[in-house]
C-alpha positions as CSV (number, residue, x, y, z in Angstrom):
1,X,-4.8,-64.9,-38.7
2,X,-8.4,-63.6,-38.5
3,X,-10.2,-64.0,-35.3
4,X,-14.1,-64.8,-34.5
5,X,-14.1,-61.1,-33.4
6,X,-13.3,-59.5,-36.6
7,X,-16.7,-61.6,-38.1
8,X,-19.4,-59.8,-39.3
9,X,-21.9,-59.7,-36.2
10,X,-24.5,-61.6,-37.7
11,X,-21.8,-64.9,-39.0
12,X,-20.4,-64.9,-35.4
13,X,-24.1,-64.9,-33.9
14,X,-24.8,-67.9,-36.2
15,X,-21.3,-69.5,-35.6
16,X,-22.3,-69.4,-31.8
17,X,-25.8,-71.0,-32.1
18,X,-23.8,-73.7,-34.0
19,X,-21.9,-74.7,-31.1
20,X,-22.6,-77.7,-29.2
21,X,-23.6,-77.2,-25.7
22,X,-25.2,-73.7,-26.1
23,X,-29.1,-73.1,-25.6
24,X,-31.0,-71.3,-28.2
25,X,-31.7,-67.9,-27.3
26,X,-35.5,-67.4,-25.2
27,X,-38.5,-66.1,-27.5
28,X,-38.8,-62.3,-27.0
29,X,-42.2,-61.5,-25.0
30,X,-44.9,-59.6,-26.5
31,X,-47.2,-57.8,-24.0
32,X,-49.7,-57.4,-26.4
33,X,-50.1,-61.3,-26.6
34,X,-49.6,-61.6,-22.9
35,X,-52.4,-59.5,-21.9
36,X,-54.6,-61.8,-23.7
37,X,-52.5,-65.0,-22.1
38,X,-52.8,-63.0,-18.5
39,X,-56.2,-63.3,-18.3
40,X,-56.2,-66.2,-15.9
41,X,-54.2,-64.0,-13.8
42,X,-56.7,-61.3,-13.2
43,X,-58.9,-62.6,-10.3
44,X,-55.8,-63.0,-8.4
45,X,-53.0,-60.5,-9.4
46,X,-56.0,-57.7,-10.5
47,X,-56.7,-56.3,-13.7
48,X,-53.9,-53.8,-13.2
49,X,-51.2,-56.1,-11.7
50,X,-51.4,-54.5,-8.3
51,X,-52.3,-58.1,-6.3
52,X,-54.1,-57.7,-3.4
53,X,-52.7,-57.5,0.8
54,X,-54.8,-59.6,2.7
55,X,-54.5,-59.5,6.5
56,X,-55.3,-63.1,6.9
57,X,-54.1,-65.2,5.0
58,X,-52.7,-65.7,1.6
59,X,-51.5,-61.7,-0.1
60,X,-51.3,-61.7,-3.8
61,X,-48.5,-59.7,-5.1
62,X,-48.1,-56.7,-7.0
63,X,-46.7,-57.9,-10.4
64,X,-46.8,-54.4,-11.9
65,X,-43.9,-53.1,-13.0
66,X,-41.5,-56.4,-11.8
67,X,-38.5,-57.5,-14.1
68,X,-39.7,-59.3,-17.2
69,X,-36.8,-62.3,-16.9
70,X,-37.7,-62.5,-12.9
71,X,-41.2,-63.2,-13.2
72,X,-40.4,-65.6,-16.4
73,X,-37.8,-67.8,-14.0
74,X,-41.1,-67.8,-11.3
75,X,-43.6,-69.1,-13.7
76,X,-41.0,-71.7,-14.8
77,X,-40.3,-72.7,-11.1
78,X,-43.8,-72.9,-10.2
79,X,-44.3,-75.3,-13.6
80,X,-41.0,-77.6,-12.2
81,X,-42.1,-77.8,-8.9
82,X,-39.0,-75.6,-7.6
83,X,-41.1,-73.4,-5.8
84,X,-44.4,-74.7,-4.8
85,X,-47.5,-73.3,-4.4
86,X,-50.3,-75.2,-5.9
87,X,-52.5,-72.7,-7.3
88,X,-49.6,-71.2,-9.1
89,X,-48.8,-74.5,-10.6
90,X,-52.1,-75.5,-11.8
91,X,-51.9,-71.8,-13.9
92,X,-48.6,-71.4,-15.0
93,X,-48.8,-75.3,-16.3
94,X,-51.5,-73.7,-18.6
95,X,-48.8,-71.8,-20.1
96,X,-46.9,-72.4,-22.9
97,X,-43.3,-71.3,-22.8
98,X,-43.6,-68.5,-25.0
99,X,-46.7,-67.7,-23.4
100,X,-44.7,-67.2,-19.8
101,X,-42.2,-64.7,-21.5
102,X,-45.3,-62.8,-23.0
103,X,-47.3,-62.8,-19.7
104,X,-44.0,-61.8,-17.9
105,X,-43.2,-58.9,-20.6
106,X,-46.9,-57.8,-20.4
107,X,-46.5,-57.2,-16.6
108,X,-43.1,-55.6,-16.6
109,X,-44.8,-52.7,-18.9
110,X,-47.7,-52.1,-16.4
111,X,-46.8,-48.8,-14.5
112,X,-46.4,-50.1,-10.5
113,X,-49.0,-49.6,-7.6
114,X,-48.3,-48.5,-4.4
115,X,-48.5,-51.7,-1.6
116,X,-50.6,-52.0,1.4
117,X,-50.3,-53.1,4.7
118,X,-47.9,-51.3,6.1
119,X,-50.2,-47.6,6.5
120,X,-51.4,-47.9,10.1
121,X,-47.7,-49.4,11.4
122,X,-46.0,-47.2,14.3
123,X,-43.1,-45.0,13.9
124,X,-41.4,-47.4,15.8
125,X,-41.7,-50.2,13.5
126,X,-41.4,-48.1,10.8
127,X,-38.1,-47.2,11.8
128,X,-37.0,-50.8,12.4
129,X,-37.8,-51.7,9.4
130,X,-36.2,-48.9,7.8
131,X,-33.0,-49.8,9.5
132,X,-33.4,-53.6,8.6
133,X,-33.6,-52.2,4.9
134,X,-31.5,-50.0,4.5
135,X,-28.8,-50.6,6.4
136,X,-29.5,-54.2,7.8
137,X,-28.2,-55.6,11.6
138,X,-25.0,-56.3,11.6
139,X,-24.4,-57.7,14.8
140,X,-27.1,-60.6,13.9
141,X,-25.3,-60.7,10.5
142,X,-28.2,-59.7,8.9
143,X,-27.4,-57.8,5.4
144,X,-30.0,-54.6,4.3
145,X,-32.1,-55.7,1.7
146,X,-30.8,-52.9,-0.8
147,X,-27.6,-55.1,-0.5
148,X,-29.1,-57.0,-3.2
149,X,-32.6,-55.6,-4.4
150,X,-30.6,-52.6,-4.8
151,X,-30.5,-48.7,-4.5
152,X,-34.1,-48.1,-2.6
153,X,-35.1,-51.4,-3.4
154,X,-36.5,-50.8,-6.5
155,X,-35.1,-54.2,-7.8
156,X,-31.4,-55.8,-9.3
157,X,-31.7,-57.6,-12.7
158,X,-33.7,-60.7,-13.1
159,X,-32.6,-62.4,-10.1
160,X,-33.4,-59.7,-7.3
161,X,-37.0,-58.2,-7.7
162,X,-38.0,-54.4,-6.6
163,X,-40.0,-54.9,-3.4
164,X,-40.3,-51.5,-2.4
165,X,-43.9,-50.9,-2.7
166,X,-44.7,-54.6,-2.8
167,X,-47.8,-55.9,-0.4
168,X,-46.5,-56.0,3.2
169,X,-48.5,-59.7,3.5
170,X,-46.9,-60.9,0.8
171,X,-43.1,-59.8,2.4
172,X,-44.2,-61.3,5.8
173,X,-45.3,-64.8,3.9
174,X,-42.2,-64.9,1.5
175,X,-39.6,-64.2,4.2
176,X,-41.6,-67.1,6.8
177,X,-41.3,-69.3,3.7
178,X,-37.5,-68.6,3.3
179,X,-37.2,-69.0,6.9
180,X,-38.7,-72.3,7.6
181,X,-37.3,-73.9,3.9
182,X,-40.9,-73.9,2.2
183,X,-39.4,-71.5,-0.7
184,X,-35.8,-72.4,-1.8
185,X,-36.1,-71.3,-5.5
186,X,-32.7,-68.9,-4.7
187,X,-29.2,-68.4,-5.9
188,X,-27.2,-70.6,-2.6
189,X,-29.8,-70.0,-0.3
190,X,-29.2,-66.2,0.3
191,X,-32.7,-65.4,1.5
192,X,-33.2,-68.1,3.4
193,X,-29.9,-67.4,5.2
194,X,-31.0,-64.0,5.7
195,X,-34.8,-65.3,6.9
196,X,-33.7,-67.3,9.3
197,X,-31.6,-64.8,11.4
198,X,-34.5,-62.4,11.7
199,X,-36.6,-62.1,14.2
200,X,-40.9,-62.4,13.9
201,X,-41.0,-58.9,15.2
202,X,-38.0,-58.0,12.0
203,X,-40.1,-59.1,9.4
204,X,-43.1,-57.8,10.7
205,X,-41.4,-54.3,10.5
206,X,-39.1,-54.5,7.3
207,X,-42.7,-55.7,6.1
208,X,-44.0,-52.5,6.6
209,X,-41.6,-50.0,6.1
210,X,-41.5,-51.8,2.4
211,X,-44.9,-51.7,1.9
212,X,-44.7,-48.0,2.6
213,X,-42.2,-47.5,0.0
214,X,-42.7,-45.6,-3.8
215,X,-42.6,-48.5,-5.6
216,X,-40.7,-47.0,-9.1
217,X,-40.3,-47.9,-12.6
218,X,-39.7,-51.3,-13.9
219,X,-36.3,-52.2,-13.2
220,X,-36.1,-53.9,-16.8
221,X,-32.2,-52.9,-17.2
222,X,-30.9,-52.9,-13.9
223,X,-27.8,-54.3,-12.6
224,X,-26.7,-56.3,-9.6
């Protein structure tokens, strides 16, 4: 008896959008079209996707470069309400779904800047937050953040963006966020498990060292 292997690939890909249960497949983003719909985006994120690292508050990230399906799921979250933020939520509900995966593709092709805030950090801190990176703190049961953003950080599918190179600000706000339960848009909590075992002076200096980092290619096909 023939199985559904032996179908021609395009029957079995029909057969399978046929079946009850599974979601249609996501439109394909077009970075053409989502420079146009990124336009809104520009007197926060910069023309160039490089954000901006304030030292008060609020940093803008660098979206250059990030995973296309990442930034997609943010947009998304910031429309549902599963991670807040208002200003993000009064422009992503301006977008229309296929105009998230367009804006998200659009960014994923720009070739990453280099973050800020980290420069005029000590060696000392530097090397903190190397360690905290690289090689976490064990005996606080704190992982390395290349555990999951994986090998130098440069990012781990959609799910675990490259932060290397990414605004220190903007790692000190996120991790605070994770840390006091403000930002819970995570697979079981991970981050915030990790947050709340570091220290202020931890983040500070994983911060930095980051910030410091090249921040690579787009990590479109990586792996966990």
């Amino acid at each position: 008896m023939q199985t559904v292997k032996h179908l021609p690939t395009a029957l079995y890909a029909l057969g399978l959008s046929l079946l009850p249960g599974l979601a249609p497949a996501a439109p394909a983003g077009d970075a053409t079209r989502g420079a146009e719909a990124a336009a809104v985006c520009v007197s926060c994120h910069q023309a160039d996707g490089s954000g901006m690292n304030m030292e008060q508050g609020e940093s803008w990230p660098r979206l250059a470069g990030l995973n296309a399906d990442y930034l997609a799921k943010q947009l998304r979250d910031f429309q549902s309400g599963e991670r807040v933020n208002p200003t993000m939520k009064t422009f992503a509900n301006m977008l229309t779904e296929q105009q998230i995966v367009d804006v998200a593709q659009f960014y994923s092709e720009m070739t990453p800047t280099q973050g800020r805030g980290g420069e005029d950090a000590d060696k000392a801190v530097l090397q903190r937050g190397q360690t905290l990176a690289t090689a976490g703190h064990w005996s606080e049961y704190i992982v390395s953040c290349e555990s999951c953003h994986g090998p130098d950080n440069q990012g781990a599918g959609s799910v675990f963006p490259g932060i290397a190179g990414q605004h220190a600000g903007y790692i000190m706000a996120q991790l605070k966020a994770w840390q006091e339960g403000t930002r819970t848009n995570d697979p079981q909590d991970l981050m915030g498990t990790i947050a709340r075992r570091m220290s202020s002076e931890d983040i500070h200096a994983v911060a930095a060292w980051l910030a410091t980092q090249p921040s690579g290619d787009s990590q479109e096909g990586a792996t966990p």
